[in-house]
C-alpha positions as CSV (number, residue, x, y, z in Angstrom):
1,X,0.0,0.0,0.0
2,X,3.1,2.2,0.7
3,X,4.7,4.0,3.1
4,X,2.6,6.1,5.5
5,X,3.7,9.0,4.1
6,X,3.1,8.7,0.5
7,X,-0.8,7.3,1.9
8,X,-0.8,10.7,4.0
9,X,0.3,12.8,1.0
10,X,-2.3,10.5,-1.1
11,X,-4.7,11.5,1.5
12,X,-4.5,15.3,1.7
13,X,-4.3,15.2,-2.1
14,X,-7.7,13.2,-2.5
15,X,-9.3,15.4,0.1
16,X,-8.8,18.7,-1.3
17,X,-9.7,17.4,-5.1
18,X,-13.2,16.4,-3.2
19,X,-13.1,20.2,-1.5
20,X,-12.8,21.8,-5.0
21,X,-16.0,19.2,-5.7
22,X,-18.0,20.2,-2.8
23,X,-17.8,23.5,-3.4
24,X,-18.9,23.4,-6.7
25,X,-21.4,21.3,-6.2
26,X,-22.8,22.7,-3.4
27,X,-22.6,25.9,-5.0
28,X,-25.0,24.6,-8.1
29,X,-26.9,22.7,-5.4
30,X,-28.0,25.7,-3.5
31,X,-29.3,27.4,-6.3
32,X,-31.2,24.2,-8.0
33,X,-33.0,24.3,-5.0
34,X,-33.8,27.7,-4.6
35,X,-35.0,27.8,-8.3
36,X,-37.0,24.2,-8.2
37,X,-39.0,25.5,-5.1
38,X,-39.9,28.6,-6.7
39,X,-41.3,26.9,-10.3
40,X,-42.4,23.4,-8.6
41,X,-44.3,26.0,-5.5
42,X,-44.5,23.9,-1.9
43,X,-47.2,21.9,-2.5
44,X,-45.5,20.1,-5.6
45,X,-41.8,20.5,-4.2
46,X,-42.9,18.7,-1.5
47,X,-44.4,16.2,-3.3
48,X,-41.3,15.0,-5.2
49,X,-39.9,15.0,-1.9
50,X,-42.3,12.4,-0.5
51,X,-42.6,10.3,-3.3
52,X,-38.9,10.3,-3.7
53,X,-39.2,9.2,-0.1
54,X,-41.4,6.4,-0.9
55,X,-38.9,5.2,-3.6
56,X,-36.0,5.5,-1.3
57,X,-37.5,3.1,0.8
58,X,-36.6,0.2,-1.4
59,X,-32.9,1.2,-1.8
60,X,-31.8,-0.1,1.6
61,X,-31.5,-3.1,-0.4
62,X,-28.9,-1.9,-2.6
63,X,-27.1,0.3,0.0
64,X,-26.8,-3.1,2.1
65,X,-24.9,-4.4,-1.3
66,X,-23.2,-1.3,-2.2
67,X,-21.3,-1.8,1.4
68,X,-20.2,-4.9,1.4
69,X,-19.0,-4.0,-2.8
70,X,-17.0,-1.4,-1.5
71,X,-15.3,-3.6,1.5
72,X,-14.8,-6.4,-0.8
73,X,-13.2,-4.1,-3.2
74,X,-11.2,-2.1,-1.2
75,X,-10.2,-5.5,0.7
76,X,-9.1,-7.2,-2.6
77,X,-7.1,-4.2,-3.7
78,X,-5.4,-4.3,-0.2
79,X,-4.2,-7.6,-1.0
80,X,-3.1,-6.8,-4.3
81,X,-4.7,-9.7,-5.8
82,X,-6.0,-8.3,-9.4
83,X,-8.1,-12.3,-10.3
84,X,-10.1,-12.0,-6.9
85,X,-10.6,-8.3,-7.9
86,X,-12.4,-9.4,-11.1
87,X,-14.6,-12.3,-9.7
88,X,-15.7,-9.6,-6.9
89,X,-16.5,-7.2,-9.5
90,X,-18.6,-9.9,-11.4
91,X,-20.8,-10.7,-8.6
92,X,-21.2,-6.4,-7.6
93,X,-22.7,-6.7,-10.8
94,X,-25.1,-9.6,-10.8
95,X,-25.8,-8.5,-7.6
96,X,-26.8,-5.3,-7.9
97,X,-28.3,-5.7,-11.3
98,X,-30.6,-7.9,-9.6
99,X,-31.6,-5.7,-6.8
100,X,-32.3,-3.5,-9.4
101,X,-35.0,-5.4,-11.1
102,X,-36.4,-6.2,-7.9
103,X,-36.5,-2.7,-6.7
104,X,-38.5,-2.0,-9.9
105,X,-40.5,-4.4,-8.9
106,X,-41.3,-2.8,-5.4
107,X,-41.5,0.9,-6.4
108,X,-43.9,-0.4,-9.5
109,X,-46.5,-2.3,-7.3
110,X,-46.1,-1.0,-3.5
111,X,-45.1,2.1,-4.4
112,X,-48.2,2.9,-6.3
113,X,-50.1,1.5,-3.2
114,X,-48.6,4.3,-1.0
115,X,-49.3,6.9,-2.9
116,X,-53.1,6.1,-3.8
117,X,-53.9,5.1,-0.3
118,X,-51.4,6.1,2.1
119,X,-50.1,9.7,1.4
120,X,-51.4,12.6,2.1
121,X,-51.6,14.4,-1.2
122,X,-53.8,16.6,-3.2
123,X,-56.6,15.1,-5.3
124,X,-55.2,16.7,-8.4
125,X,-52.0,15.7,-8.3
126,X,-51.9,12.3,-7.6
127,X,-51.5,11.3,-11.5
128,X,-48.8,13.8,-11.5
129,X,-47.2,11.9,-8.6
130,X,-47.4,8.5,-10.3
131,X,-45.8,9.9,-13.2
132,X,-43.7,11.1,-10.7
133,X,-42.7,8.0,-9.4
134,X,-42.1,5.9,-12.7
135,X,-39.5,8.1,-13.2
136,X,-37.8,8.0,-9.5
137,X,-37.6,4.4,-10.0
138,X,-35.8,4.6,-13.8
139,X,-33.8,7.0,-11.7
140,X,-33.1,4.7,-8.6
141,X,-32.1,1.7,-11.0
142,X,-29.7,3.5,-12.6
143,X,-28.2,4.4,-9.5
144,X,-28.4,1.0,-8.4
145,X,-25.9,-0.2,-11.8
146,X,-23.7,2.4,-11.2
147,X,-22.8,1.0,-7.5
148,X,-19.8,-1.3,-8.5
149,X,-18.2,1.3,-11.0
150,X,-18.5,4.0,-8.1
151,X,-16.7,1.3,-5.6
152,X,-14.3,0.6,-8.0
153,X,-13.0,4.5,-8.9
154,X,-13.3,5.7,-4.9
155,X,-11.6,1.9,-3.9
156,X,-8.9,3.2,-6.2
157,X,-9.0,6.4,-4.7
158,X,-9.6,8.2,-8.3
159,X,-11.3,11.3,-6.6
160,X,-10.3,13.6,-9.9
161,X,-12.9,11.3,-12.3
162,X,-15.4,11.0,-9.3
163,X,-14.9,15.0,-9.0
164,X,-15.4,15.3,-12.2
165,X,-18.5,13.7,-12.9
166,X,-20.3,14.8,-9.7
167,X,-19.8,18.5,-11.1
168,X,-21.1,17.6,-14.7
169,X,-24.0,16.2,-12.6
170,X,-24.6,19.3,-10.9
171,X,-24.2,21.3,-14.1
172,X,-26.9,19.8,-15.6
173,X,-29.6,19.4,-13.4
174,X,-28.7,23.5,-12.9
175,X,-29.6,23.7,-16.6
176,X,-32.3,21.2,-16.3
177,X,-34.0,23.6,-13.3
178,X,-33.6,26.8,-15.6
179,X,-34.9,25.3,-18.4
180,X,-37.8,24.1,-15.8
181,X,-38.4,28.4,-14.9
182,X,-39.6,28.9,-18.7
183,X,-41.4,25.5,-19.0
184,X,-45.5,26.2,-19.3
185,X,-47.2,22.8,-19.0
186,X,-46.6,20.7,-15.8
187,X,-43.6,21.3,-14.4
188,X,-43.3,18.7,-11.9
189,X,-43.5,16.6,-14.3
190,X,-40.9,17.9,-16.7
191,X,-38.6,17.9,-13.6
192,X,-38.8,14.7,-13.5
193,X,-38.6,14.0,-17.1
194,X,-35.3,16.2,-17.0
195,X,-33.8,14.4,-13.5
196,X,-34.1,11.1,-15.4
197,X,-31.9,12.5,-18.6
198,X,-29.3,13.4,-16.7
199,X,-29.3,10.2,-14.8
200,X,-28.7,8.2,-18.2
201,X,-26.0,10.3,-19.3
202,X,-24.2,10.0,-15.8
203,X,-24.9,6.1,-16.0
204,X,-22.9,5.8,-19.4
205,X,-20.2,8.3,-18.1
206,X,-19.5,5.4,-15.8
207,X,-19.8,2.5,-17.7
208,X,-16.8,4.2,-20.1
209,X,-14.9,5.4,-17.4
210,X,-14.3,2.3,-15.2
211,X,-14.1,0.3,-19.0
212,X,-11.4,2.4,-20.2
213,X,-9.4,2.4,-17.2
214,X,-9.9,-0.2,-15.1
215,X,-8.4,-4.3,-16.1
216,X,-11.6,-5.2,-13.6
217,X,-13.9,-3.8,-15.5
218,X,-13.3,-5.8,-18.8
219,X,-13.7,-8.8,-17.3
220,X,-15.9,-11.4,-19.1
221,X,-19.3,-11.7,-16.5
222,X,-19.4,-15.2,-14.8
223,X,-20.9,-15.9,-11.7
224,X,-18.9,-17.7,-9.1
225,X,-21.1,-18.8,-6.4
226,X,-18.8,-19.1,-3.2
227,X,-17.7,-15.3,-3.4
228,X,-21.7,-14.7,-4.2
229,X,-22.7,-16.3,-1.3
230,X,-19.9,-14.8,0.9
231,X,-20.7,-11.2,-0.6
232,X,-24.9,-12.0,0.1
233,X,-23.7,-13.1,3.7
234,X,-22.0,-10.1,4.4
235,X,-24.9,-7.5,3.0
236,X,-27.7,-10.3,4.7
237,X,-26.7,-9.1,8.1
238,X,-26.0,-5.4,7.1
239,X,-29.2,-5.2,5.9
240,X,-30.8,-4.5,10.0
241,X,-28.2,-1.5,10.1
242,X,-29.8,0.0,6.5
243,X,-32.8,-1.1,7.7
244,X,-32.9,1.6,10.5
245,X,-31.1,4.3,8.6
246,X,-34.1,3.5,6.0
247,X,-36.2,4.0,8.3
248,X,-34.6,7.1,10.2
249,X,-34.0,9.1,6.7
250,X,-37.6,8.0,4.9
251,X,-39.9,7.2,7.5
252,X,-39.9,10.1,9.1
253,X,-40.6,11.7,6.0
254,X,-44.0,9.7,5.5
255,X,-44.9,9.8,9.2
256,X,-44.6,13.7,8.5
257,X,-46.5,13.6,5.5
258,X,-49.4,11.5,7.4
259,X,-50.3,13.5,10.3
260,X,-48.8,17.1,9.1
261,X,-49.1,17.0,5.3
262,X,-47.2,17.5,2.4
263,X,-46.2,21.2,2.9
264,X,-44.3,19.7,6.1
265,X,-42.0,17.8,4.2
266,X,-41.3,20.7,1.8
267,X,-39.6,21.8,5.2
268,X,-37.8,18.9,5.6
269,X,-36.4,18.6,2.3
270,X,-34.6,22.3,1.9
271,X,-32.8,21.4,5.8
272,X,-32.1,18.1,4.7
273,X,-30.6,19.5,1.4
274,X,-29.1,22.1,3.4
275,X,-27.6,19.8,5.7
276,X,-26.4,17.5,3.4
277,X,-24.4,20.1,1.9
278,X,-22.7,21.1,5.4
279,X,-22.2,16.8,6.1
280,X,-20.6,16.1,2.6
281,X,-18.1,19.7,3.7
282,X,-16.7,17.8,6.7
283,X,-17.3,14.2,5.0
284,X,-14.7,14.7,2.0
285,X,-11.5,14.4,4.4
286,X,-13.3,11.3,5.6
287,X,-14.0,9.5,2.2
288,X,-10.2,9.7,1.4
289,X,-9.1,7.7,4.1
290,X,-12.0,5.0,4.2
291,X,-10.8,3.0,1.6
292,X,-7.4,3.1,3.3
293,X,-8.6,1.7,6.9
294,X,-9.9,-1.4,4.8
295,X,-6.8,-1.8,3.1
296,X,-4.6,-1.5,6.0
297,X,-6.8,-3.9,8.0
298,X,-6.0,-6.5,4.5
299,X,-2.5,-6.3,4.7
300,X,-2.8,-6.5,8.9
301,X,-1.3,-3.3,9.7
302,X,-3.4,-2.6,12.7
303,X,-1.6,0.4,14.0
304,X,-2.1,2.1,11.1
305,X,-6.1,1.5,11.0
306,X,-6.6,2.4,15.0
307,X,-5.1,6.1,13.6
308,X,-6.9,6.2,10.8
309,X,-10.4,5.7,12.5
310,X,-9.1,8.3,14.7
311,X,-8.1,10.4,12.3
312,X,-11.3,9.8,10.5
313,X,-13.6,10.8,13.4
314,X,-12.4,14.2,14.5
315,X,-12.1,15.7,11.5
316,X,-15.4,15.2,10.3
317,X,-16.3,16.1,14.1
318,X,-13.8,19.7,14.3
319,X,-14.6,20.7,10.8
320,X,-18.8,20.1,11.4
321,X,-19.0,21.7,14.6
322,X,-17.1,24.9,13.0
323,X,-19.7,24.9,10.1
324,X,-23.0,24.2,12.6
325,X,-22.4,26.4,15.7
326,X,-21.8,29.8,13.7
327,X,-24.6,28.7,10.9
328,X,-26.9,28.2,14.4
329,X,-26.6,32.1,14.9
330,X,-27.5,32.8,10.6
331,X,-29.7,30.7,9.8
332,X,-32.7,32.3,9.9
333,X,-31.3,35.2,7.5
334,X,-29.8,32.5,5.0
335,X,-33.0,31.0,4.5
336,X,-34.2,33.9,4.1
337,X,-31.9,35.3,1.7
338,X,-31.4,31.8,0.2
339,X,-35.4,31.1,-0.2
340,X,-38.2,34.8,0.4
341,X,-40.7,32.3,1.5
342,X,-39.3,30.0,4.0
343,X,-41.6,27.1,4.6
344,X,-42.9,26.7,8.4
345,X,-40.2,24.6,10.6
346,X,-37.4,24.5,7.9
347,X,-34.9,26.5,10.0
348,X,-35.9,24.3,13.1
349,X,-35.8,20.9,11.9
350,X,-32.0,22.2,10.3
351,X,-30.5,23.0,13.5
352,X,-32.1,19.7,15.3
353,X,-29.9,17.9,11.9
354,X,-27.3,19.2,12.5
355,X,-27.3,18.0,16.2
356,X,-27.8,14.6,15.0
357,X,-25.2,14.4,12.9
358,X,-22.9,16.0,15.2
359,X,-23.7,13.0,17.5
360,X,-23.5,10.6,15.0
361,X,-20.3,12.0,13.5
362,X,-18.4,8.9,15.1
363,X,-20.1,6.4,13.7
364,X,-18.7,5.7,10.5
365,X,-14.9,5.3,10.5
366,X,-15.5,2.3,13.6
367,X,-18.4,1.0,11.0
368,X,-15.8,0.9,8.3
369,X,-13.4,-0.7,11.0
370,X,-15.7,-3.5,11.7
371,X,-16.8,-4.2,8.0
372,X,-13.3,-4.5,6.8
373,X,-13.0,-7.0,9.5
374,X,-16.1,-9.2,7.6
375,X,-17.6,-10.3,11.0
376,X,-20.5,-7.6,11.9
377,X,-23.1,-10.2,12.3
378,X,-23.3,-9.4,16.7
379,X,-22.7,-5.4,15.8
380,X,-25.5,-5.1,13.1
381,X,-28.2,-7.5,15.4
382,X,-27.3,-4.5,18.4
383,X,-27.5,-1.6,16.3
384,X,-30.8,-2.3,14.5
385,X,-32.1,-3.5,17.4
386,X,-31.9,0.2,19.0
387,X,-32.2,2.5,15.8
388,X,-34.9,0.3,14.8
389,X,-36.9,2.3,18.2
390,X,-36.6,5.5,16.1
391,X,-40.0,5.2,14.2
392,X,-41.9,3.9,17.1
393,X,-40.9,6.7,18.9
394,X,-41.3,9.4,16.6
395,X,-45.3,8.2,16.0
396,X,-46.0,8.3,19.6
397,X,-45.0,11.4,19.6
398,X,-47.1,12.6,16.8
399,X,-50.0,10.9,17.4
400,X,-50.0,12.2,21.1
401,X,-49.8,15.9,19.0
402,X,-46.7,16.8,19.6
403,X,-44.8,19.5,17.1
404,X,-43.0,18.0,14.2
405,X,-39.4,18.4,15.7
406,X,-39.9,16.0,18.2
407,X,-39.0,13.6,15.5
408,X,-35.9,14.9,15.6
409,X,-35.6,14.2,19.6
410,X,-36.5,11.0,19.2
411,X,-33.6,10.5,16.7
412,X,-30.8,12.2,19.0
413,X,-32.1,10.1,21.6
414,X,-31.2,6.7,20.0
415,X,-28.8,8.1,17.5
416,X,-26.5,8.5,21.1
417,X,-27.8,5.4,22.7
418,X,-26.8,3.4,19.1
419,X,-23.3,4.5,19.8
420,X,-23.0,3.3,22.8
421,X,-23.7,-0.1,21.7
422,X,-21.5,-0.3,18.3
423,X,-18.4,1.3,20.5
424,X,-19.1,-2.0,23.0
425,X,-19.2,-4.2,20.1
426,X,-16.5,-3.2,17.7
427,X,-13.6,-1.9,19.7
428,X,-13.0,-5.7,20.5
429,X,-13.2,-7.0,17.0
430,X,-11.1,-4.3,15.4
431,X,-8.1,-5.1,18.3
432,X,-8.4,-1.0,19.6
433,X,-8.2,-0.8,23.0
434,X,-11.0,1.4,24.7
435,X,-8.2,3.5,26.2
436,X,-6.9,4.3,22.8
437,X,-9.9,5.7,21.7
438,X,-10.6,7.5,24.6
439,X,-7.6,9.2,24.4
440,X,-7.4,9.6,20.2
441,X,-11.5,10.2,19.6
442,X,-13.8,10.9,22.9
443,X,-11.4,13.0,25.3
444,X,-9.8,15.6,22.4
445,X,-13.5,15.9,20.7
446,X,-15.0,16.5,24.2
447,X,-12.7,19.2,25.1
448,X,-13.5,21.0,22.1
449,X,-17.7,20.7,22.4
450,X,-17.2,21.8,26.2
451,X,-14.6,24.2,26.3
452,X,-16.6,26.0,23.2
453,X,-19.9,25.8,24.4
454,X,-18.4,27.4,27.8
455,X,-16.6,30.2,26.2
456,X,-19.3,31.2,23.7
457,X,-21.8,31.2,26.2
458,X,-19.9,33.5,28.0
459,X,-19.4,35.9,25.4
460,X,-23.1,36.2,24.8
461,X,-23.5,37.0,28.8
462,X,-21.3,39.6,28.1
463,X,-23.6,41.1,25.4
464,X,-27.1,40.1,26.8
465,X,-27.7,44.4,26.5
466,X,-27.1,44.6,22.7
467,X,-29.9,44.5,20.8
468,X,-29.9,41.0,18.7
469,X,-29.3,42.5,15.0
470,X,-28.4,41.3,11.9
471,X,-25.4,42.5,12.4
472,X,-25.1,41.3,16.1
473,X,-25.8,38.0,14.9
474,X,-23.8,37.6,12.1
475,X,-20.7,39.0,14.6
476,X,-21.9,36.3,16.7
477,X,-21.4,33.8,14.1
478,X,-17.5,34.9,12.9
479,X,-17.0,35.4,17.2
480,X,-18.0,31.9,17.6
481,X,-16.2,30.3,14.3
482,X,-13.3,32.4,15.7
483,X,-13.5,30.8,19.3
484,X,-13.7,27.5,17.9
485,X,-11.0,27.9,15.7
486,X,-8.9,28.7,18.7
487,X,-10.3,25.8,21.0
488,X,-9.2,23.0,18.3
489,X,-5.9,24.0,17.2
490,X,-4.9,24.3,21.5
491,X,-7.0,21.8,23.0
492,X,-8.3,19.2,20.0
493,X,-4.9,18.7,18.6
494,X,-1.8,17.1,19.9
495,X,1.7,19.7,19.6
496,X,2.6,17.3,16.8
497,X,-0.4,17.4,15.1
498,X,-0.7,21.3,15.2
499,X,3.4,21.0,13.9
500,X,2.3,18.4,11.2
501,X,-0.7,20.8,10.3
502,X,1.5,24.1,10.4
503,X,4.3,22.6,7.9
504,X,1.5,21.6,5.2
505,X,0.1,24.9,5.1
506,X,3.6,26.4,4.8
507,X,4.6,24.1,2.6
508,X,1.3,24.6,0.8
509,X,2.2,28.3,0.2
């Protein structure tokens, strides 16, 4: 795999190429939106959000697959073994074409049940909403194809291509949403139309990319049924943890639509979108190294993996908690800025995300730990046991007529609980003593939450005479980015760490 420095160097290189990609995108992303909800209006930008919900219900069964593609990948590249490469490949393929047609299957017969019978929408637009979902689904398959090419370029670490065609994504479907501002007929319908176009042209980018440059990728398709069965064993008992993020992520947007309507989840689809955009900021560092603590874990460098995961977990922790605490302060004016009309709750439910994902900002790199491993059978029976409490939770608390972020509660709630359990679990089957990540992870990040939330709080006790302006706010939000700033580099990073990080920007220069 190399030396540590050339996969550090590797590292840094991949995240910043996936920086330049966020911002872009992001960029593109924030104006689609703004531009779809003004020609789509509430009611109907809400309803491609809840039938897109619907739809995303079925693809827990490829995001199950499209995990245990990636570790297989990722593992196989490890060992520098190019044959089992190809065979794993093969089966990706079958695989997912398979769930595919089965998820077609789903969203074509259940699908349509939900939305004649079990959504909440306006008479007059339910034909619209069928439409609608005919061409999710053409979208979701496609998606569902392109799974084993996308392993294979990020399992390679080719961020450039993946950059690259993200950005063409995001091009077009900002075109597509212009286009959509002149259109005259139905324009939730032409949306979807255009969303489906693109999705065909980024399907064939794929296919030619990973053909043209990848050995695996050429390989003639044959099925080899112990590495099937080994892959389906591995995705069979991830499916309870994508079970509960299913149901976290989509459920909560029908349960929404059932008791509060579909204007609700126009709400929760601009702070989800919104959020999304301030996750995939702080995830980029994180989906450079990934591949690497799978690899490492193949060629039994253990060491290397325990700092990884470490690695892994507080900078997507430092860099999201300096993006959420000053956006907490201008919010309000960004939506408004960002939107006029600002639906009911949408500024809410986006601050209660982005306490969730603070809290679940951990998860991932010890998930990645334990899949690389291939034993999560124990660890995936725990966590979907608890996260699976989530929906329960969240309809008590709407049928008993509680407000609609008490979803979000309920979330938190087992979000911190789920932790709990998959740090018990995994720590022992990844060889990471508790100590070690106590010291490396929990202690450094807690410091930093503490020490900020002490110091901030402060400073506003300080000012509780000033009147609360725009100005006051937005001072409050570069105060508090500034404080945070501060509190990291002296009290979430190591001397050598601030050294290491002082050189590359130097060197950078």
């Amino acid at each position: 795999m190399g030396t540590l420095e050339t996969n550090k160097k590797r590292i840094a290189q991949n995240s910043l190429l996936l920086y330049v990609r966020m911002f872009i995108t992001m960029l593109m992303g924030l104006i689609t939106s703004r531009l779809v909800l003004d020609a789509l209006g509430v009611i109907d930008y809400g309803i491609y959000n809840v039938v897109g919900g619907v739809t995303s219900m079925f693809v827990f069964l490829n995001t199950t697959m499209s995990v245990a593609t990636s570790r297989f990948i990722a593992f196989a590249i490890g060992e520098n073994n190019k044959k089992k490469l190809c065979t794993i490949y093969n089966q990706a393929r079958i695989i997912h074409y398979g769930i595919g047609l089965l998820v077609l299957v789903l969203i074509e017969s259940f699908g349509q049940w939900m939305v004649y019978n079990k959504l909440n929408l306006p008479y007059d637009r339910v034909t619209a909403s069928i439409l609608v979902l005919h061409s999710v689904s053409v979208v979701t398959i496609l998606n569902i194809m392109s799974t084993p090419d996308m392993a294979l370029i990020i399992a390679y670490e080719r961020m450039k291509s993946f950059a690259y065609i993200s950005i063409f994504d995001s091009t077009m479907k900002l075109l597509a949403t212009i286009v959509l501002v002149f259109f005259s007929g139905d324009k939730l319908i032409f949306y979807a139309i255009l969303v489906t176009m693109i999705q065909v042209v980024d399907r064939i980018f794929y296919l030619v990319y990973c053909r043209r440059n990848f050995e695996e990728a050429k390989c003639k398709l044959r099925f080899d049924r112990p590495v099937f069965r080994k892959m389906f064993s591995f995705a069979g008992w991830n499916l309870l943890g994508n079970l509960s993020v299913m149901t976290i992520e989509q459920g909560m947007s029908v349960l929404l639509n059932i008791f509060c309507g579909p204007a609700i989840n126009a709400a929760r689809g601009l702070s989800t979108s919104l959020s999304n955009y301030v996750a995939a900021f702080a995830n980029n560092a994180r989906m450079a190294i990934n591949p690497q603590i799978t690899k490492s874990y193949a060629e039994n460098n253990l060491a290397f993996m325990h700092k990884l995961i470490a690695l892994s977990s507080i900078s997507f922790f430092y860099i999201l908690i300096l993006i959420a605490v000053p956006l907490y302060f201008v919010i309000d004016y960004i939506l408004k800025m960002w939107l006029i009309d600002v639906p009911e709750y949408t500024s809410v439910f986006f601050k209660l995300t982005m306490a969730y994902l603070l809290v679940n900002s951990f998860a991932n790199p010890i998930i990645i730990g334990i899949h690389a491993t291939g034993n999560i059978k124990r660890f995936q029976i725990v966590e979907g046991a608890i996260m699976l409490l989530t929906l329960p939770s969240a309809y008590i608390s709407l049928s008993t007529g509680m407000s609609p972020p008490s979803v979000y509660i309920s979330m938190i709630v087992f979000a911190i609980l789920t932790q709990i359990g998959r740090l018990y679990i995994i720590l022992p089957k990844i060889k990471m003593p508790f100590r070690e990540y106590l010291c490396t992870v929990i202690r450094p990040s807690t410091t930093v939450l503490v020490s900020s939330i002490f110091m901030i709080t402060l400073y506003h006790l300080s000012l509780t005479h000033i009147n609360q302006t725009i100005t006051y706010d937005f001072a409050c939000a570069v105060i508090s980015f500034v404080i945070l700033t501060n509190v990291i580099l002296f009290l979430g990073l190591t001397k050598s760490e601030r050294d290491y990080l002082y050189k590359s920007i130097l060197k950078h220069k």
